[in-house]
C-alpha positions in Angstrom: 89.2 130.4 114.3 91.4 130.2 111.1 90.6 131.1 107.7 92.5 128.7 104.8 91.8 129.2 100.9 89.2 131.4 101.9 87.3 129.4 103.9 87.0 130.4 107.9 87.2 127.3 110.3 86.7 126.5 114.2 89.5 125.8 116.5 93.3 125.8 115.5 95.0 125.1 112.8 96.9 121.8 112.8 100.3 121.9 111.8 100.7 118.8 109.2 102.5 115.6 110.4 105.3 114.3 107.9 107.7 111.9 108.7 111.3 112.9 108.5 113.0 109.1 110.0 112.4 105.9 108.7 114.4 103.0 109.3 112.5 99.1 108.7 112.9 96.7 111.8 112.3 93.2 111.8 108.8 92.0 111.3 107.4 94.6 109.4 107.7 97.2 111.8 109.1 100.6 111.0 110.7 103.0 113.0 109.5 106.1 112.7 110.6 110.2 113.6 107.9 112.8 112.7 108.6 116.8 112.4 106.9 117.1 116.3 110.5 115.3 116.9 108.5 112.3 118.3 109.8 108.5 117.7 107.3 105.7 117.2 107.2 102.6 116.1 104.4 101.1 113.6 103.5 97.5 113.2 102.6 97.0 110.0 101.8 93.1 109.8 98.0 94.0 110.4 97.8 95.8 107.2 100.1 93.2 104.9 96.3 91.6 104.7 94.8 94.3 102.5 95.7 94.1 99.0 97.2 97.5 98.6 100.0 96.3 100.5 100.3 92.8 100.2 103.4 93.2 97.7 105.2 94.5 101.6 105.2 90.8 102.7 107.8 90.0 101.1 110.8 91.6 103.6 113.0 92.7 100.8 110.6 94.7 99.2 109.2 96.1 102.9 113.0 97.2 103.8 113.2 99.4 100.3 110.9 102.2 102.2 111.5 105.7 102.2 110.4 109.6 102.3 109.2 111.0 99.4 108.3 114.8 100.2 107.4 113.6 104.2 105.5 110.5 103.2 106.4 106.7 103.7 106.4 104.8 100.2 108.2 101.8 98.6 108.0 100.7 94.9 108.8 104.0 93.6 106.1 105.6 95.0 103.7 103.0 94.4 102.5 102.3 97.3 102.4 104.8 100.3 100.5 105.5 104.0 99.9 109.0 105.3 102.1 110.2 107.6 98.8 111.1 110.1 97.8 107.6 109.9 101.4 106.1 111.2 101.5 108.4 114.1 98.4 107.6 114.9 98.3 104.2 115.1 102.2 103.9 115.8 103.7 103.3 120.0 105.6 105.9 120.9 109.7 105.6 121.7 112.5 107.2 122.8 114.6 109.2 121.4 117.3 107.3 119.8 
């Protein structure tokens, strides 16, 4: 049990995931390091469909990512993705 804002909750805290690496690789994948010190790799061409982030298609706009206080973003913070959702749904890779 943990108590947060005042507020007591079940199990564990969760430390939060933020990503501390990103680097874009060809065909709209990003490499990815989180603060667990995990790399992973996230295909984003599944998500270039939603409107959101259609403007990513284009590959010069996709390779202009970076972290903005642990957070993926392009466009000057435009457009973003959680950090919980990459490492979720990103493969995980070596160390390099």
């Amino acid at each position: 049990m943990y108590v947060l804002d005042g507020i007591a909750y079940a199990g564990k805290l969760k430390p939060g995931i933020k990503v501390c690496g990103v680097r874009p690789l060809v065909g709209h994948k990003l490499w990815l390091r989180f603060t667990t010190g995990e790399a992973k790799v996230f295909d984003f061409t599944p998500l270039l469909k939603e409107p959101g982030f259609a403007p990513l298609a284009n590959e010069h706009t996709f390779a202009g990512v970076y972290i903005d206080y642990g957070v993926t973003v392009w466009n000057d913070g435009d457009i973003d993705i959680a950090p919980e959702y990459l490492y979720e749904h990103a493969v995980t890779k070596g160390s390099s």
